[in-house]
VEXZA-959630 format. One record per residue (C-alpha): residue number from 1; y, x, z. Coordinates in steps of 0.02 Angstrom, whole numbers, plus 32768, in hexadecimal, padded with zeros to 4 digits. Example, Ala and Ser with C-alpha at 12.3 -4.5 7.8 and 13.67 -1.06 7.14 Angstrom:
<recs>
[rec 1; [7F1F; 8267; 8186]]
[rec 2; [7FCB; 82AC; 8165]]
</recs>
This chain:
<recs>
[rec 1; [381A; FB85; 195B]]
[rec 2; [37F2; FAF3; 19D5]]
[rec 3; [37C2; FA69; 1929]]
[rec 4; [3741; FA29; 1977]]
[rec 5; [37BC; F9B1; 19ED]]
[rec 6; [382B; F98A; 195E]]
[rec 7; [379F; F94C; 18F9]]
[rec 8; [3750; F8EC; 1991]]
[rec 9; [37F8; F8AC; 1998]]
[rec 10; [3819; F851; 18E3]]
[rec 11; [3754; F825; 18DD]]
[rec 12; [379C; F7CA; 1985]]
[rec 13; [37F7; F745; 190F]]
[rec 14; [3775; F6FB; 18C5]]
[rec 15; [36EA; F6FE; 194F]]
[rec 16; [3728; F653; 19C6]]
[rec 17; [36D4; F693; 1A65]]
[rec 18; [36A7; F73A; 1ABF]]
[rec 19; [3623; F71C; 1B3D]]
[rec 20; [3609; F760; 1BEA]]
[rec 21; [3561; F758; 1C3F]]
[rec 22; [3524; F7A8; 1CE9]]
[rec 23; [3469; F7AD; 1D2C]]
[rec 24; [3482; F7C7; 1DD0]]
[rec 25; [33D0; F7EA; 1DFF]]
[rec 26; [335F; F83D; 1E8C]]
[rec 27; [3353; F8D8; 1E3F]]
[rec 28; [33E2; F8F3; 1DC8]]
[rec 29; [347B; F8A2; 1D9D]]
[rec 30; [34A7; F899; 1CE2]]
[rec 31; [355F; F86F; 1C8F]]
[rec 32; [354E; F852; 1BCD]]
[rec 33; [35CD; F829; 1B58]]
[rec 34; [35BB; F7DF; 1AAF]]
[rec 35; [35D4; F763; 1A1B]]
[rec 36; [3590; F714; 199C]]
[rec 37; [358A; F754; 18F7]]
[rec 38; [35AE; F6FE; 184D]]
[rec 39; [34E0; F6DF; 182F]]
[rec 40; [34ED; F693; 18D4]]
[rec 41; [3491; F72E; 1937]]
[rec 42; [34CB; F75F; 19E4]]
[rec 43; [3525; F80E; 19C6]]
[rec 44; [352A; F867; 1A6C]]
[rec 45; [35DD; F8D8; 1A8B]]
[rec 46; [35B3; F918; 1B21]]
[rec 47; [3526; F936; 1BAE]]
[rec 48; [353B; F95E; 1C6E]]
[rec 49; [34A8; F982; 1CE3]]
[rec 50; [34B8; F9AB; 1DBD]]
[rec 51; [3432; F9B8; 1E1D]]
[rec 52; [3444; F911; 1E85]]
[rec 53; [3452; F939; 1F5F]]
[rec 54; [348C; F8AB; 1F95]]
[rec 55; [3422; F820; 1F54]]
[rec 56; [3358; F7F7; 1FAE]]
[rec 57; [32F0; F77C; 1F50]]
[rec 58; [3377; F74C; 1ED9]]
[rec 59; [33D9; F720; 1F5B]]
[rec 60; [347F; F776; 1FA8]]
[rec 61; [3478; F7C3; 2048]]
[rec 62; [34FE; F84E; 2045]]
[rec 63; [359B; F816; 1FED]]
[rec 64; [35F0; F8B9; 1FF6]]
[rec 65; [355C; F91C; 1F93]]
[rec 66; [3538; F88A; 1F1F]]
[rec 67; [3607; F87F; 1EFA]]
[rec 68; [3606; F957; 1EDD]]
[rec 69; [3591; F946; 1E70]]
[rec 70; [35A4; F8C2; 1E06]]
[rec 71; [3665; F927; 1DF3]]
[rec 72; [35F8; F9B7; 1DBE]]
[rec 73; [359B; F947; 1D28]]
[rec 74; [3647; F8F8; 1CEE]]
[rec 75; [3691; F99C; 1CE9]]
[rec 76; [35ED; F9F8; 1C77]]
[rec 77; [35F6; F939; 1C1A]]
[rec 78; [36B2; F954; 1C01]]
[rec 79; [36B1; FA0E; 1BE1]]
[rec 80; [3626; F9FF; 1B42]]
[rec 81; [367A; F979; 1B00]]
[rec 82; [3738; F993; 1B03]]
[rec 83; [373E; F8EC; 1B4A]]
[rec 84; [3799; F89E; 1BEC]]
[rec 85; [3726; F81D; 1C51]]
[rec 86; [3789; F78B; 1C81]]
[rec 87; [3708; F70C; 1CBD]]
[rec 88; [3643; F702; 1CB4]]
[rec 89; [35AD; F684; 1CB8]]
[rec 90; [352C; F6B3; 1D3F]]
[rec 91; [346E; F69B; 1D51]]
[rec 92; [3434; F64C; 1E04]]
[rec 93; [3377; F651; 1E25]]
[rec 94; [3333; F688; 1EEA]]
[rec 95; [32C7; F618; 1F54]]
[rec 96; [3329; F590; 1F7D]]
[rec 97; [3330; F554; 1EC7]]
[rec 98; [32DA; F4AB; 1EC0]]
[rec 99; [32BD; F421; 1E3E]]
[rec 100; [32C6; F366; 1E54]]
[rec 101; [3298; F2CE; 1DC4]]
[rec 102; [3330; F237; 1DC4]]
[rec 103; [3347; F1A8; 1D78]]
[rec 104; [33E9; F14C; 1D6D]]
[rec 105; [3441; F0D2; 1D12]]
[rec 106; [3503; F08B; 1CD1]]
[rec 107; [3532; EFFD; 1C91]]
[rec 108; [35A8; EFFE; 1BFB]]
[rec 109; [3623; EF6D; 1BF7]]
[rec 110; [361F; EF50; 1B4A]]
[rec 111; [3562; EF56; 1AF2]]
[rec 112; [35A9; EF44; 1A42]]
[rec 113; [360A; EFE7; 1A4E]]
[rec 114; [35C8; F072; 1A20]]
[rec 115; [3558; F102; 1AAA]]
[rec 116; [35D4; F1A3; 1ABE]]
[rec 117; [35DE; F243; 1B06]]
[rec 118; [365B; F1F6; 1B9C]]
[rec 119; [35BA; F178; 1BC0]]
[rec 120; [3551; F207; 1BCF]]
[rec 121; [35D1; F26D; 1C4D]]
[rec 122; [35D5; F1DA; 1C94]]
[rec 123; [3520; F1C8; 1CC4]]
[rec 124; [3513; F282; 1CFC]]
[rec 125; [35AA; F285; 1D58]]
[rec 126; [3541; F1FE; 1DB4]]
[rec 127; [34BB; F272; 1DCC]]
[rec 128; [3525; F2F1; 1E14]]
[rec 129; [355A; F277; 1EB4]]
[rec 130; [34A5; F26B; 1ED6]]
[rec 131; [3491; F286; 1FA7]]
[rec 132; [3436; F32E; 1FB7]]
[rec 133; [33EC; F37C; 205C]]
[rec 134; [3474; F3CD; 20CE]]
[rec 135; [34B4; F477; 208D]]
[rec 136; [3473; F456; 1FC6]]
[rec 137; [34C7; F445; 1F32]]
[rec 138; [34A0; F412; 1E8F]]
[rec 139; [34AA; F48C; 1DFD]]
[rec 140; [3470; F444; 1D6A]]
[rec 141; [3449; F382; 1D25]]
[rec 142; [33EC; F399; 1C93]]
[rec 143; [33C4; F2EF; 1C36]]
[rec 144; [330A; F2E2; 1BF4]]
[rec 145; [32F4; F238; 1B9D]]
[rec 146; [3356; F1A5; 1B9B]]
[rec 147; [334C; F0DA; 1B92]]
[rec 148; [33D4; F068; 1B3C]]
[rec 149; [33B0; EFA9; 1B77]]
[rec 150; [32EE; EFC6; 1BA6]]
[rec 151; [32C4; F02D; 1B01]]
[rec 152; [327B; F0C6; 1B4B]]
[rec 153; [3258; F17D; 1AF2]]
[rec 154; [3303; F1A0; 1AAB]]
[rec 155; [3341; F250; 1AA1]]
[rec 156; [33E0; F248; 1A51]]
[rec 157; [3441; F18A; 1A84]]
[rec 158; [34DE; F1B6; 1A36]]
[rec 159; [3506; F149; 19AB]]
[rec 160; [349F; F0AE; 19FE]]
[rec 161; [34DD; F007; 1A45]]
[rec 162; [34A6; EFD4; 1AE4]]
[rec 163; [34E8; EF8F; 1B96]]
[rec 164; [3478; EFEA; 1C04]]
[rec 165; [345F; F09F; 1BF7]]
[rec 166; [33D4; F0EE; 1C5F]]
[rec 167; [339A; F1A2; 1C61]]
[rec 168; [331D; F21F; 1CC0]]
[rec 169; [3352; F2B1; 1CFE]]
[rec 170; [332C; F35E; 1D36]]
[rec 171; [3397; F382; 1DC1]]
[rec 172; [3391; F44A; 1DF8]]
[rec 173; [33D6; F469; 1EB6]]
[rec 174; [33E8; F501; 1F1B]]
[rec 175; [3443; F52F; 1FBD]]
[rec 176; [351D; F52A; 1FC3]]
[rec 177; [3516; F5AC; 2023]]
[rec 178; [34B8; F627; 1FAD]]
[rec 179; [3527; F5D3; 1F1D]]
[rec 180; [35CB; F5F8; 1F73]]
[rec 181; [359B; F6A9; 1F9E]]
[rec 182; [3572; F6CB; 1EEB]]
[rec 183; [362A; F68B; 1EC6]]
[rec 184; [3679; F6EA; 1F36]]
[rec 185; [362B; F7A1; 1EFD]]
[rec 186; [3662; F767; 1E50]]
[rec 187; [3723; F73C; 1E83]]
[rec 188; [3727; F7DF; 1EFD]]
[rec 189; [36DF; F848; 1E58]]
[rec 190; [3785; F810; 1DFB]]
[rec 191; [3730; F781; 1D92]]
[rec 192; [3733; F6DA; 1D7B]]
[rec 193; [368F; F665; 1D6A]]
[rec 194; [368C; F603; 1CE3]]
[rec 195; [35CF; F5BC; 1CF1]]
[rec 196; [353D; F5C6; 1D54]]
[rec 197; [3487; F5BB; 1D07]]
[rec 198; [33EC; F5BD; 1D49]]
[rec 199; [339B; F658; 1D1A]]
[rec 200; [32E6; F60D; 1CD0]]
[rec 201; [335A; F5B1; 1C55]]
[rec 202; [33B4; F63D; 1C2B]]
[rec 203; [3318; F68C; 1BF9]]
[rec 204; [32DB; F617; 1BAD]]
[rec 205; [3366; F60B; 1B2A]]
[rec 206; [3358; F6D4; 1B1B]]
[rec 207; [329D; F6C5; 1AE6]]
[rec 208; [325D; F609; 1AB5]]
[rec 209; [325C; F5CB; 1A01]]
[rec 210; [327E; F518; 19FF]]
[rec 211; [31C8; F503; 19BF]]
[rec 212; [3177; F555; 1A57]]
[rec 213; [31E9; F4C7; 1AC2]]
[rec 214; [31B3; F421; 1A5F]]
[rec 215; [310B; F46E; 1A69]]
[rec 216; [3109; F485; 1B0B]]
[rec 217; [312C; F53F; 1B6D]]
[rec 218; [3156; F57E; 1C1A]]
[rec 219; [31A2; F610; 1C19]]
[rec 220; [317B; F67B; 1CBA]]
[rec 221; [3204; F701; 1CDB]]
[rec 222; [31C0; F779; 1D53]]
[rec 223; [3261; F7E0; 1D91]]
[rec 224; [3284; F84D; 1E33]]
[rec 225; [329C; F7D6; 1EB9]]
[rec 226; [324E; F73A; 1E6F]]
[rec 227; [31F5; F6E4; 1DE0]]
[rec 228; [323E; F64C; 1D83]]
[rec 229; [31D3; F5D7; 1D3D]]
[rec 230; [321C; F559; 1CB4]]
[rec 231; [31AD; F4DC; 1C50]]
[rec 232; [31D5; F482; 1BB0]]
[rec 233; [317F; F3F8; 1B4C]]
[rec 234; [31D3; F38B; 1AB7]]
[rec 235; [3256; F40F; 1AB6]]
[rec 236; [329D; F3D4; 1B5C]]
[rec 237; [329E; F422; 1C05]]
[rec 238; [3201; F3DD; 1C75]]
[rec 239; [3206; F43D; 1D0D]]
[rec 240; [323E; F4F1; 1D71]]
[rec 241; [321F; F541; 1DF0]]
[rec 242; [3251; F5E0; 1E3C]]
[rec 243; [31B9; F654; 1EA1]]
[rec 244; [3210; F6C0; 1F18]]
[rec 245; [318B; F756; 1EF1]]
[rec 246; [31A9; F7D2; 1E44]]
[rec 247; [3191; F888; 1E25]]
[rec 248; [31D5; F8D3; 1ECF]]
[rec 249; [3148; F878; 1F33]]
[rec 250; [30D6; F8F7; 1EC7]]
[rec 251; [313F; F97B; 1EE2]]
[rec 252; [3137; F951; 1F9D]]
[rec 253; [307D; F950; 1F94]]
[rec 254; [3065; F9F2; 1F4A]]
[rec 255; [30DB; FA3F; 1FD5]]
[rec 256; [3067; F9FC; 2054]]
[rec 257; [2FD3; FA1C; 2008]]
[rec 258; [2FD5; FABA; 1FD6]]
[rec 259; [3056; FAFD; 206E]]
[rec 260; [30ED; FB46; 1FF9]]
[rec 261; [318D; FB2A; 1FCF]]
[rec 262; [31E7; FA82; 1F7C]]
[rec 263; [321A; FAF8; 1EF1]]
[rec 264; [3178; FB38; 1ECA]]
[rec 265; [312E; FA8B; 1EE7]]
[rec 266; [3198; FA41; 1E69]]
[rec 267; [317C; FAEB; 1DEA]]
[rec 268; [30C3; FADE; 1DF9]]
[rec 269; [30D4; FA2F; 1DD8]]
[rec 270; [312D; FA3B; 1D30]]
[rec 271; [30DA; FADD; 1CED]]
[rec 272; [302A; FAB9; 1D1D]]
[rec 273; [3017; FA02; 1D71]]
[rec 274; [2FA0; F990; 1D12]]
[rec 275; [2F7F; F8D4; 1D4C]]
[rec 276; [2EB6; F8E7; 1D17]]
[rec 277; [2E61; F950; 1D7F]]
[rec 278; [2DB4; F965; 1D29]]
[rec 279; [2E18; F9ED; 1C9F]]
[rec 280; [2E24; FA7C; 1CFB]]
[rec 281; [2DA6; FAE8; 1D29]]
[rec 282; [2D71; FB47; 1DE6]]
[rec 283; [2DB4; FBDC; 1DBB]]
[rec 284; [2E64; FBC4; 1D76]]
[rec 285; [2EDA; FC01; 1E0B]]
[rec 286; [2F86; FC12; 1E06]]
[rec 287; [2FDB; FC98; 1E8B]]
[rec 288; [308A; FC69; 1ED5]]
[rec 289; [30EB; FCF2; 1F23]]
[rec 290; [30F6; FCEB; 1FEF]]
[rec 291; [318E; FCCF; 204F]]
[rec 292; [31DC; FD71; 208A]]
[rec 293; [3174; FDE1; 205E]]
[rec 294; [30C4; FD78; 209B]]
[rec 295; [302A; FD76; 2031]]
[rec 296; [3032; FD1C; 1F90]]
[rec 297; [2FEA; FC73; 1F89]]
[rec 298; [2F47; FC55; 1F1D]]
[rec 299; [2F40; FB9C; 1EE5]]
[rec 300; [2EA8; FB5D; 1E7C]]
[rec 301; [2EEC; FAD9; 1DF1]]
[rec 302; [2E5B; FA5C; 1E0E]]
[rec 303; [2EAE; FA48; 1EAE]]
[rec 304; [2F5C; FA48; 1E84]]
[rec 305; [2F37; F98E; 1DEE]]
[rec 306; [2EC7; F951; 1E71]]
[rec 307; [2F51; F93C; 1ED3]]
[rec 308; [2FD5; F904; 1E4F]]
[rec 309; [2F45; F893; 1E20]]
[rec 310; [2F37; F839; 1EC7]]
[rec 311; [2FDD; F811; 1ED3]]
[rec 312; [2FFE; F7E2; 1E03]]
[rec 313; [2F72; F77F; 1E2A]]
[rec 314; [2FC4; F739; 1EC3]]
[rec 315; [3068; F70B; 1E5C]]
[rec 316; [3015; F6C9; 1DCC]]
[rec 317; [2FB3; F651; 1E30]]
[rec 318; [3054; F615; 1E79]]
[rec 319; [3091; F5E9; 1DD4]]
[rec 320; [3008; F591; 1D95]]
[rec 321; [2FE7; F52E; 1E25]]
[rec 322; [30A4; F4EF; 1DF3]]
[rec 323; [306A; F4DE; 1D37]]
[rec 324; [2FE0; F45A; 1D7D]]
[rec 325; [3071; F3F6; 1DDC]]
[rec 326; [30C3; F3EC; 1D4D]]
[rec 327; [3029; F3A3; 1CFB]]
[rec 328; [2FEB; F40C; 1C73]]
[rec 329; [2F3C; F3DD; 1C9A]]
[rec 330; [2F78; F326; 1C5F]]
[rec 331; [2F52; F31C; 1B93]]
[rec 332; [2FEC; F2DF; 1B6D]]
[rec 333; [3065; F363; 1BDB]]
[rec 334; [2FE6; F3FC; 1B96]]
[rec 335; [3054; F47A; 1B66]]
[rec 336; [300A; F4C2; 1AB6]]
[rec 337; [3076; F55A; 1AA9]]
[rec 338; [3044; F5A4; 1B46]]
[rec 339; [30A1; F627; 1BCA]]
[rec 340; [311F; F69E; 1B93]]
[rec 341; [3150; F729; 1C06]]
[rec 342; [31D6; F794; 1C08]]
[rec 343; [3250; F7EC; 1C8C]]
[rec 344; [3228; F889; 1CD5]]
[rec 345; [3173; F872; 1D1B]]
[rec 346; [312E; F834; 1C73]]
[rec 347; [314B; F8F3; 1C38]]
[rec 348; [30A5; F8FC; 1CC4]]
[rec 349; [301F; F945; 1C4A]]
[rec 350; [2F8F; F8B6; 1C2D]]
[rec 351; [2FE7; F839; 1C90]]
[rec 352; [2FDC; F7D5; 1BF2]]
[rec 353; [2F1A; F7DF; 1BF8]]
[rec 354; [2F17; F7BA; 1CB2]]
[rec 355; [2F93; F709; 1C9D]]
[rec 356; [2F1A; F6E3; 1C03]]
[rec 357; [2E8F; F6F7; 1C64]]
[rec 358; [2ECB; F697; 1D08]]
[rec 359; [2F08; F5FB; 1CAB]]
[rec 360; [2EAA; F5F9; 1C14]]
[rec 361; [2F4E; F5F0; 1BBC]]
[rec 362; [2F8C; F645; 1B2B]]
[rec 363; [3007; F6BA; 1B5D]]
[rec 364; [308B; F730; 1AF7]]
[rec 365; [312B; F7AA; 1B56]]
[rec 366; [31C1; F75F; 1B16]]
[rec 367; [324C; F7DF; 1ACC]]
[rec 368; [3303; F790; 1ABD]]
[rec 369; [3310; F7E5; 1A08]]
[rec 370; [330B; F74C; 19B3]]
[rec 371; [33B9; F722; 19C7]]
[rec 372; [3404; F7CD; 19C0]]
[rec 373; [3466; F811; 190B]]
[rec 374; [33E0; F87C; 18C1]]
[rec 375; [3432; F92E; 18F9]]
[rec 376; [3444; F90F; 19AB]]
[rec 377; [3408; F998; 1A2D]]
[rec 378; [3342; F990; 1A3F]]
[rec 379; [335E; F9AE; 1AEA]]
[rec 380; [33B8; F8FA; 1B01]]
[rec 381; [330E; F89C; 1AAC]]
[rec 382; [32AD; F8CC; 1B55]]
[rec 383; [3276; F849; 1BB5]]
[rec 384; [32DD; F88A; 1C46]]
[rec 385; [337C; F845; 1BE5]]
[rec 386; [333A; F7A9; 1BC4]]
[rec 387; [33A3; F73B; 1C48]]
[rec 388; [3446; F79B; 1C1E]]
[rec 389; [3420; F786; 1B6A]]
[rec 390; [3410; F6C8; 1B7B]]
[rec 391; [34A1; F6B7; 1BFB]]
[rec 392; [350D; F6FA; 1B67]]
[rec 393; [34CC; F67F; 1B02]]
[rec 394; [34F4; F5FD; 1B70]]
[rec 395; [3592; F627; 1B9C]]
[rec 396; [35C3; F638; 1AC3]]
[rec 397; [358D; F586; 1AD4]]
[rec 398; [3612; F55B; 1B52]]
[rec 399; [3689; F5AD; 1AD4]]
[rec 400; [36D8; F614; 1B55]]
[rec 401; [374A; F6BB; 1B3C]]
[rec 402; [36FE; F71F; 1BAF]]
[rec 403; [3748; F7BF; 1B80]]
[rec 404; [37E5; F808; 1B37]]
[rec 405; [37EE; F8AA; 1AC3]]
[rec 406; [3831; F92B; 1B24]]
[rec 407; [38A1; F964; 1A9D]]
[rec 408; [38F8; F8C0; 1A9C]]
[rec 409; [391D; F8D3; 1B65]]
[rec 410; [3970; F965; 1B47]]
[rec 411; [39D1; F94E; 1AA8]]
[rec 412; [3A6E; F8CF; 1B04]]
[rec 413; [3A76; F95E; 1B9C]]
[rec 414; [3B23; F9C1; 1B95]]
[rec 415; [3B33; FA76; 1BA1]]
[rec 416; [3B9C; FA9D; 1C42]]
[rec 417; [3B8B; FB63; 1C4F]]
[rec 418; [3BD3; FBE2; 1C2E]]
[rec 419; [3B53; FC63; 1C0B]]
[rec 420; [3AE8; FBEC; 1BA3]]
[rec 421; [3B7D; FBD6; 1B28]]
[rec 422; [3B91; FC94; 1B15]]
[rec 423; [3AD8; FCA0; 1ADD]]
[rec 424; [3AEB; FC0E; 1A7F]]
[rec 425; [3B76; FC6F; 1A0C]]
[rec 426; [3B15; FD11; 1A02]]
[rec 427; [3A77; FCAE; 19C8]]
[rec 428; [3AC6; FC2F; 1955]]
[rec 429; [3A6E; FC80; 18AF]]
[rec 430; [39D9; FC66; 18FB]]
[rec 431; [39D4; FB96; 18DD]]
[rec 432; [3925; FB95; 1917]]
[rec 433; [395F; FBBA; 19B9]]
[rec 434; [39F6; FB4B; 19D5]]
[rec 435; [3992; FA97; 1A0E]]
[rec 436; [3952; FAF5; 1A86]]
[rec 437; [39F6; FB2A; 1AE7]]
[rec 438; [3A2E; FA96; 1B47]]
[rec 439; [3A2F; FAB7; 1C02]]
[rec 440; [39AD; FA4C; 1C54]]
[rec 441; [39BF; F9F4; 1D07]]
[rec 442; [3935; FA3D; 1D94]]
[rec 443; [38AF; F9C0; 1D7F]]
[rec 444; [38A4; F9E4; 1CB4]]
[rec 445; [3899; FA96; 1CE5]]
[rec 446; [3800; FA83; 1D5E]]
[rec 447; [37B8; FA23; 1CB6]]
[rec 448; [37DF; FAA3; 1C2C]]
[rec 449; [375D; FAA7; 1BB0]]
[rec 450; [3713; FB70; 1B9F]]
[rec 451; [377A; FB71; 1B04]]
[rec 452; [3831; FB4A; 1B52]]
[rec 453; [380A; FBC7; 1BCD]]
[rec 454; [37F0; FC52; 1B39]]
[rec 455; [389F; FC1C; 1AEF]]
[rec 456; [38D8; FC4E; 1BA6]]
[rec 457; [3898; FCF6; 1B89]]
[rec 458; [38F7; FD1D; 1AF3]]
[rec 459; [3992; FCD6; 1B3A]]
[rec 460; [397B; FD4C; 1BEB]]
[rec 461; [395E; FDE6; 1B5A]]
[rec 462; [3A08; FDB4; 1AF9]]
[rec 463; [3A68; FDA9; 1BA2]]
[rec 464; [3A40; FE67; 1BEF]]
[rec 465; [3A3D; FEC8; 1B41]]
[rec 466; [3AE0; FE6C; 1B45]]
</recs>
């Protein structure tokens, strides 16, 4: 009968950590659960997916929607994987993301001993005290390249000697207030938060080689709410930024442009939008049924990308214009591998062509297959999955255990009814069966998987042809 949690279970004992990430994004909110796998492949368990209410421009404004459904993504998450969410690491992006450059400095008592990992903490635990503007907060210190005693270009300074240990950092910031408020939908939805990432660097984990990063890449993740911008050279992160424009802007567009609904805005979008106008011809028309029983709508397609390609255009430009501060103009900062999109609004048809053609870079969409096992769901190599893919991965490298089989949760419970033991007697040939009929408490109930609730079935039929 129910195997498939018993073998999830002894696999369990020689994976070290089962990892929890959650997109929370504009659009949708995404739980996934996975490991990695003895080639070293991330082997997603499970998947979740709500539609996401409560959060504008990747930032929360309605705790009580955002909290319901990131509840409803656990419990999908929890239900296809036979696994029990304890904590999660969550992606932050919205507008009031910033970056800053630092440089600071320790001295080390003794130059003759040896550069650690505590010297290191040390300097970014520094970092963190930094004074910020009232009502920020730092999220991430994220070394670049460091100096030992004047000697400057070092990447790795473990291992060295030296009294004086500088470093340059990129310091990401963004608002307490939006932090907290993420926090607190995650603690009301019955979790705990083990990390927070920013989302462009979750991406970019999902769907950079190491190559395209010491060659020089930004990634531009084009989501709901917002698009992330993250740029690499010499393998190291150079810069991010977070645009607080992405697909729904279109969507919003195509409402107003053409006069219908957000639904059919957003369907007309998908099924027929196209970010280069000059493809379709006068006459292709697409009708959209009227509301209540009004006239259907006629809406020529030229019109519909020349609108999607205004505003693609409009977004794009945004994130170049934050390429050039970053200074890929500058010979020695060019970045050689180009843009990679992915999220949802690089699944725009010819929005590849269109960034090409704007920046006169070479551009590919990025899929986060190249760190899944080999058999996982096509579905999950979309570029929609992309930060939830790479928040997974990052939170494997915090070697958390994120999740606990189900069937272990249930195995020390003790059976304290009566009717249950009766049924237990009358099906005791049937050893299939018998894991499965411990009485569970009312919160494991609500979180049955579709299978436990079968069992249930058979039990209810025993007990009345009794």
């Amino acid at each position: 009968m129910n195997t498939q949690g018993v073998i999830l279970d002894m696999d369990h004992s020689n994976t070290n950590s089962i990892a929890v990430g959650l997109d929370i994004g504009t659009t949708k909110i995404v739980a996934m659960i996975g490991r990695k796998n003895e080639y070293g492949k991330l082997e997603i368990l499970g998947v979740g997916k709500a539609k996401s209410l409560g959060v504008h421009r990747g930032v929360v404004n309605n705790i009580t929607q955002t909290i319901q459904s990131i509840q409803q993504a656990v419990l999908e998450a929890e239900n296809d994987s036979d696994y029990k969410i304890n904590d999660v690491v969550v992606g932050i992006a919205g507008q009031h993301i910033r970056s800053i450059q630092h440089s600071d400095y320790i001295s080390r008592e003794n130059a003759e001993e040896v550069i650690g990992e505590k010297d290191i903490d040390e300097l970014i635990n520094q970092v963190h005290k930094l004074a910020m503007l009232p009502g920020e907060e730092i999220i991430h210190v994220l070394p670049q390249e460091f100096k030992v005693d004047g000697q400057s270009e070092i990447k790795e300074p473990i291992g060295m000697y030296g009294g004086r240990l500088e470093a340059s950092f990129h310091v990401v910031v963004g608002q307490a207030a939006s932090i907290r408020n993420l926090g607190r939908c995650v603690k009301s939805a019955g979790l705990e938060l083990s990390g927070l990432t920013l989302e462009p660097l979750a991406s970019a984990d999902a769907v950079l080689s190491q190559e395209e990063k010491e060659a020089g890449v930004a990634l531009i993740d084009i989501g709901g709410g917002t698009t992330d911008l993250a740029i690499f050279k010499d393998g190291i992160i150079r810069h991010t930024a977070v645009i607080p424009f992405g697909g729904n802007v279109i969507t919003e567009d195509i409402k107003e442009g053409c006069s219908i609904i957000e639904k059919q805005a957003e369907l007309l979008k998908v099924k027929f939008g196209s970010a280069w106008p000059g493809e379709n011809k006068e006459n292709e028309i697409v009708s959209i049924p009227g509301l209540r029983g009004r006239e259907p709508k006629e809406i020529s397609l030229k019109n519909l990308s020349k609108i999607i390609h205004a505003r693609v255009v409009e977004i794009i430009e945004q994130v170049y214009a934050e390429i050039k501060l970053y200074g890929h103009e500058d010979s020695k900062k060019k970045l050689i591998a180009g843009i990679v999109l992915t999220g949802g609004g690089s699944q725009l048809k010819h929005i590849k062509q269109l960034v090409e053609y704007i920046t006169g870079m070479d551009t590919r969409i990025g899929f986060p297959n190249e760190h899944l096992a080999g058999d996982s769901n096509e579905e999950l190599s979309s570029p929609l999955y992309a930060t939830a893919v790479g928040l997974v991965m990052n939170s494997i490298r915090n070697n958390t255990k994120s999740a606990t089989p189900i069937v272990e949760l249930k195995k020390p419970e003790p059976i304290f009814e009566e009717p249950k033991v009766v049924v237990e007697e009358e099906i005791q040939e049937e050893e299939k069966v018998e894991p499965e009929t411990t009485h569970e408490s009312a919160e494991e109930q609500i979180k049955k998987s579709f299978f436990d609730k079968y069992i249930e079935k058979i039990k209810d039929f025993l007990d009345n042809a009794e």
